[in-house]
N, C-alpha and C positions, 0 to 999 in steps of 0.2 A: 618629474619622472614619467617615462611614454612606456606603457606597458601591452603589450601584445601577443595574442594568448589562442593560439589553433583549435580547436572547439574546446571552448573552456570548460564544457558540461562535464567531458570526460575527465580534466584535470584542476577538481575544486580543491585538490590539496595543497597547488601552490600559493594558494593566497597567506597560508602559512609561513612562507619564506619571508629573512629578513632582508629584502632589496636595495634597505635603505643603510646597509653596513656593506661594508667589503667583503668580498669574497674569503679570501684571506681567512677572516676573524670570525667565519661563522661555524660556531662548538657549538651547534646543538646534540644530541646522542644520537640523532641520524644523521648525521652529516658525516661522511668517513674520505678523507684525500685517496686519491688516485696515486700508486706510488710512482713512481719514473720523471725522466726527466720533461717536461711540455714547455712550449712557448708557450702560456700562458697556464695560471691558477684553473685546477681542474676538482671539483667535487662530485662525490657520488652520493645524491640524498635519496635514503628510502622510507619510502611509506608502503601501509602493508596494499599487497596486489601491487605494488607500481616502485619501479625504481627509475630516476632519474641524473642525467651528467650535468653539471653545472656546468659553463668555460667562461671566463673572465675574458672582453678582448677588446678592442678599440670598438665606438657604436657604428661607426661606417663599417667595419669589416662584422660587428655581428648583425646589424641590418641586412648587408650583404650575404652572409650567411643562411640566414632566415631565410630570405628570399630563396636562393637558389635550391637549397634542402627539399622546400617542400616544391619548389617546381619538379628536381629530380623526383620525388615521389609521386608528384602528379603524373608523372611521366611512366610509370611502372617501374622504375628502377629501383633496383635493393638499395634502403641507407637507413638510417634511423630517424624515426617520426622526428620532426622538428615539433617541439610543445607552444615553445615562448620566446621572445627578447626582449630586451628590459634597457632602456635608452637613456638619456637625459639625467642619469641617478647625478644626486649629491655629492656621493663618495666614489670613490673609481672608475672602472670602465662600463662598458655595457657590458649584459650576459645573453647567452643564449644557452637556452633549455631545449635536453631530446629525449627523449623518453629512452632507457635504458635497453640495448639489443639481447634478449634473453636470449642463454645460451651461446652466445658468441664465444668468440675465442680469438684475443689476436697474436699475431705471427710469430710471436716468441713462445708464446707456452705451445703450440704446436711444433715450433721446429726445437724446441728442447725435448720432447718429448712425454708432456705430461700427457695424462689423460689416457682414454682408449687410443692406440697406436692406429695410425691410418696409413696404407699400404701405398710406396711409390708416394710419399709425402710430397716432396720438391714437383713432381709432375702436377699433383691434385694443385697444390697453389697454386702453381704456373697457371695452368688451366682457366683457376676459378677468377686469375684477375686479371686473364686476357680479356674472359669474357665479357666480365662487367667494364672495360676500356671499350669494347668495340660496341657494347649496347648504350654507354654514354653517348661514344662516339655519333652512333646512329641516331641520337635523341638529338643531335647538336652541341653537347655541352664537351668545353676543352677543360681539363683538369686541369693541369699546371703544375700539380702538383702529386702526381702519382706515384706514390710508393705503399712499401708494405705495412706503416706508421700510418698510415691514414686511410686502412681499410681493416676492417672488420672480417673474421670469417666465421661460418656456421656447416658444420657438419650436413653430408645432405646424403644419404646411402652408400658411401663405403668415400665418395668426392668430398669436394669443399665449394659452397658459396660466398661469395665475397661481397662486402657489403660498402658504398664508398659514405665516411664521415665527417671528412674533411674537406670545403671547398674555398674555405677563405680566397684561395688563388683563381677560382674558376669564372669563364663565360659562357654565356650562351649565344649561339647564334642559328640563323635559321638552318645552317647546313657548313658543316668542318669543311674547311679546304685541305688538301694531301699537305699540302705545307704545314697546316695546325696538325693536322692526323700524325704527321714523321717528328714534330716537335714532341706531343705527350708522348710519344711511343720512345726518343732519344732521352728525354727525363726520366720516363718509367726503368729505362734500362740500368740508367746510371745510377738513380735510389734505390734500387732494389738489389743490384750488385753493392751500394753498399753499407746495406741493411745486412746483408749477410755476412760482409766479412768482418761487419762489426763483432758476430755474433760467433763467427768462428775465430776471432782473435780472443773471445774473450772464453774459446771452449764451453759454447754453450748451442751447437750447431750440430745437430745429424749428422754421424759421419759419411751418410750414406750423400750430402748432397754437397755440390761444389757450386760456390756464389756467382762464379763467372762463366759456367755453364749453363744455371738458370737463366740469368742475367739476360744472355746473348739469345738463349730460345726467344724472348717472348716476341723479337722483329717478327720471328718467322712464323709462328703460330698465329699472330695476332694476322700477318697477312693472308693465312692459308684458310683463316674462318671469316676475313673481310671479303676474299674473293668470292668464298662460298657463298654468301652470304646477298653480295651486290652485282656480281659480274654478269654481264648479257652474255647469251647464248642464242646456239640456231639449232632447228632442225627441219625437216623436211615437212613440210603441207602435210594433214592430214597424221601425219608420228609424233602424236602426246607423249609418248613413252618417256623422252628425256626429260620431260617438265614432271611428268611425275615421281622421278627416279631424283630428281633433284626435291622436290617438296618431302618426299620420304626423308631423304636425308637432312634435309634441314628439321625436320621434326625427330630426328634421332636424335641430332644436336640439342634440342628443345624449343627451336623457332616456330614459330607460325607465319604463316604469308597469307595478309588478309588482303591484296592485292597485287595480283601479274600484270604487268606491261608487256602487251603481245601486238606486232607488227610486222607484217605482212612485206617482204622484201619487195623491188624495187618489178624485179623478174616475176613474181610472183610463185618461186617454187620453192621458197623456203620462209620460215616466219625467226623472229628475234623474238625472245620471251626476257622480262628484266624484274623480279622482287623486288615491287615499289614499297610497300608497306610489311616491314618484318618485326616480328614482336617475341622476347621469349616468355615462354613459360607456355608454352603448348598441352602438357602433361599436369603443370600444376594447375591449369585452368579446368581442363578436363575432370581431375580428379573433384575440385569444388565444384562441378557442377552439379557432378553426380552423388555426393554423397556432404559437400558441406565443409570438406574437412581444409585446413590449410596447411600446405609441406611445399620443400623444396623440390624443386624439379624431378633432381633423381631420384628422391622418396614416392615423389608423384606417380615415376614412370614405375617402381617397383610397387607400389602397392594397386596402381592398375593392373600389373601384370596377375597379381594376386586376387583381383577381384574377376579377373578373366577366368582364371584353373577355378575360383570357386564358382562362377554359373557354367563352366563345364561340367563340374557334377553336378552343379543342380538339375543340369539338362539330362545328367545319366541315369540319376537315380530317380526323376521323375517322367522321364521318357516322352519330355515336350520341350519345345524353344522357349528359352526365360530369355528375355532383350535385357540388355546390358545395365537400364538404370535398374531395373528388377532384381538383377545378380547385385549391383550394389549397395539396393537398401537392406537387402536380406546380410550380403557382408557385413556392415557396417552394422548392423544388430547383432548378428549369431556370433562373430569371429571380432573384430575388432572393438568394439566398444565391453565384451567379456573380458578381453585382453587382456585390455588396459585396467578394467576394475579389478584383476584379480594380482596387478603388480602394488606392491606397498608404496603407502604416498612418498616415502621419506626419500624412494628410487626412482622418483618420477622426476627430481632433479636435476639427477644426473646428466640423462638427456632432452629431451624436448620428445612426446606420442611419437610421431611420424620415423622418428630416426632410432626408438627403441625397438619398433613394429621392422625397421627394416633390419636390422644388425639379429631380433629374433628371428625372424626367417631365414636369413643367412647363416646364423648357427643351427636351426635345423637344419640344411643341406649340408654343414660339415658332418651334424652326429649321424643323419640317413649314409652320408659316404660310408662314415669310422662303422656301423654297422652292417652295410650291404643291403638296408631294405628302410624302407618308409618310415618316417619317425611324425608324431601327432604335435602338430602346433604346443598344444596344452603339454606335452610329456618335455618337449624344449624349454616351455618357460622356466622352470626351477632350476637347472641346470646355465639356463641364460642368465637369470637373474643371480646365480652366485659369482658370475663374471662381475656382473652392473654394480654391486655390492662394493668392489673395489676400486672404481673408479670414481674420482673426484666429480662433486655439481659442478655441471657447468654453465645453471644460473643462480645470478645472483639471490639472494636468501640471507638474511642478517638479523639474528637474534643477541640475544646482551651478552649471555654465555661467550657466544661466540667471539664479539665482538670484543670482550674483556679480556679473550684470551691470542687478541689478535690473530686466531685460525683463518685461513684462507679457504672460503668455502666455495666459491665459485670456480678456482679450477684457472681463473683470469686476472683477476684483480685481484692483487694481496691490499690486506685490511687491517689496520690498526686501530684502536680506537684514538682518536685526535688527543686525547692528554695519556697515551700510554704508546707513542711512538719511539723506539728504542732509540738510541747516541749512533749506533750504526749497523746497517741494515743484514743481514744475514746475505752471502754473495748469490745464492741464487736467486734472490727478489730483484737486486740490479740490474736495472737498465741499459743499455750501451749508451757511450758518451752524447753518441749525437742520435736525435730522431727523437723517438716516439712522440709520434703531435698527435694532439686529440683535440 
């Protein structure tokens, strides 16, 4: 048995695991199956602080796995920690170990509608997994295998982040040709159109969104933020204005450009500018610099906004310039770290800090509307939290209780306990025929 293990300091628990049985047969009381239908045996083991996916699969495709996983991570792209693979076993196939994505959510309990409702659903996926296509893209790496079954999404201030989990199918190469580019893009189309009409044949689908209308956007979105994103321009010797008016906008978007390609035309009156090096998370980087914390993007940009209006008053009521990291350690003491200590642990699961801090401030601006005048952070929270109260965790958390009583606590994964799984499943737990690969 060849066992290989991503800082093992941080994962002393799996020496616990029994590697040298089948996946299959492993009934310990933290071991709970993953329900729906997979290519391959899928377990969820938890230990406490840490939960982890199990996936049984041939050892060349979880070698393969392994590998590409943590290069995509090495790369900054969203996916989930790769921990382990486990090779040469005795009994069955190889495993490959990821550390469990807290809070996620995938596409089926969002487009049924569990959970907090997020506004313009169909557009927020769309969005969030064009994105992650074009920043694989831009890393070199071809999916293969691109659908709504083999990504992950996480709530991120009012949008959705999408995280990829699946690459069994993928390569890397130094840089995609249009040809690889238009292949994952004509894959993407066609899984994810029919990902949905699985899910609207089985009336378990938003009325609000139609399969073969998403489907057919994502050609054009995904081209309309590649161009942005890649395409040479010109303007006249001497007028930055258009390079700056594009750098803005790509950092609306959340890119960064750590380098321009700038040359000087032929005539000498006009220059070509070209983003060689683009990266996202512009806001979410910014936000860790200054204050430590880690959120998605659009929590990023909404809670810098928030740390901006607060050293505006700091600046009013002290009647001096406070510089920005000044305004944020004082945030991130007086206002955010109170916040959070004064919401109950038990609601702290529901969401993830950074997406609870943004959905409170966006209910204060409802209740300041519904009132006509200014409402206090602190006077929104009780009124917020009898919202959160009703809403399903959506990380996973598994106690015996629970677990006896087969309760689905995370909002994502229904849970049985392994010898109290019922003769047949309750219809909203069902999966559609084809898909979900994990």
């Amino acid at each position: 048995m060849r066992v290989q293990v991503a800082r093992p300091a941080e994962h002393a628990a799996l020496t616990e695991l029994p590697f040298d049985i089948r996946l299959e047969d492993w009934d310990m009381p933290n071991v709970h199956p993953v329900l729906g239908l997979h290519r391959h045996i899928v377990k969820l083991v938890e230990f406490d602080g840490a939960s982890y996916v199990v996936k049984e699969l041939p050892d060349e495709l979880a070698d393969r796995e392994y590998r590409l996983l943590r290069e995509i991570a090495d790369s900054g792209l969203p996916t989930a920690e790769m921990v382990a693979v486990i090779t040469d076993r005795s009994v069955g196939e190889g495993l490959v170990v990821t550390r469990h994505l807290d809070y996620s959510l995938p596409y089926r309990s969002l487009l049924m509608g569990r959970g907090l409702r997020i506004p313009y659903l169909g557009d927020r996926m769309l969005d969030a997994l064009v994105v992650l296509l074009v920043r694989i893209h831009l890393a070199g790496f071809f999916w293969g295998d691109c659908s709504l079954s083999n990504t992950l999404f996480r709530r991120d201030a009012g949008a959705l982040q999408a995280y990829i989990i699946d690459v069994e199918t993928a390569e890397r190469h130094p840089e995609l040709t249009p040809g690889q580019r238009e292949l994952d893009l004509m894959i993407a189309t066609d899984n994810v159109a029919g990902g949905l009409l699985d899910l609207q044949a089985a009336g378990r689908l938003a009325d609000d969104i139609d399969p073969i209308e998403v489907a057919l956007a994502i050609d054009e979105r995904y081209q309309r933020l590649w161009i942005e994103l890649t395409s040479e321009a010109t303007t006249h010797i001497g007028d930055v204005s258009p390079m700056r008016a594009r750098l803005d906008r790509l950092h609306e978007l959340g890119f960064d450009v750590e380098e321009m390609e700038i040359i000087t035309t032929d005539d000498g009156t006009r220059m070509r500018y070209i983003p060689k090096v683009v990266e996202h998370g512009y806001h979410t980087d910014r936000l860790a610099s200054l204050t430590g914390l880690v959120a998605g993007e659009n929590q990023a940009r909404r809670m810098l906004q928030d740390i901006r209006a607060y050293g505006a008053e700091l600046q009013r009521t002290s009647r001096r310039h406070v510089p920005e990291n000044v305004a944020a350690v004082r945030w991130l003491d007086q206002r955010f770290e109170p916040i959070m200590e004064s919401i109950p642990a038990e609601l702290l699961d529901r969401l993830e800090a950074a997406e609870i801090f943004h959905q409170l401030l966006e209910h204060r601006w409802y209740m300041a509307e519904q009132a006509g005048q200014d409402v206090a952070l602190e006077d929104a929270l009780d009124d917020y939290l009898s919202l959160l109260e009703t809403a399903p965790a959506e990380r996973v958390q598994l106690d015996a209780a629970s677990v006896a009583e087969g309760r689905d606590l995370t909002g994502e994964l229904p849970i049985f306990a392994a010898d109290e799984l019922p003769d047949e499943l309750p219809d909203e737990l069902l999966d559609e025929p084809e898909g979900d690969r994990v």
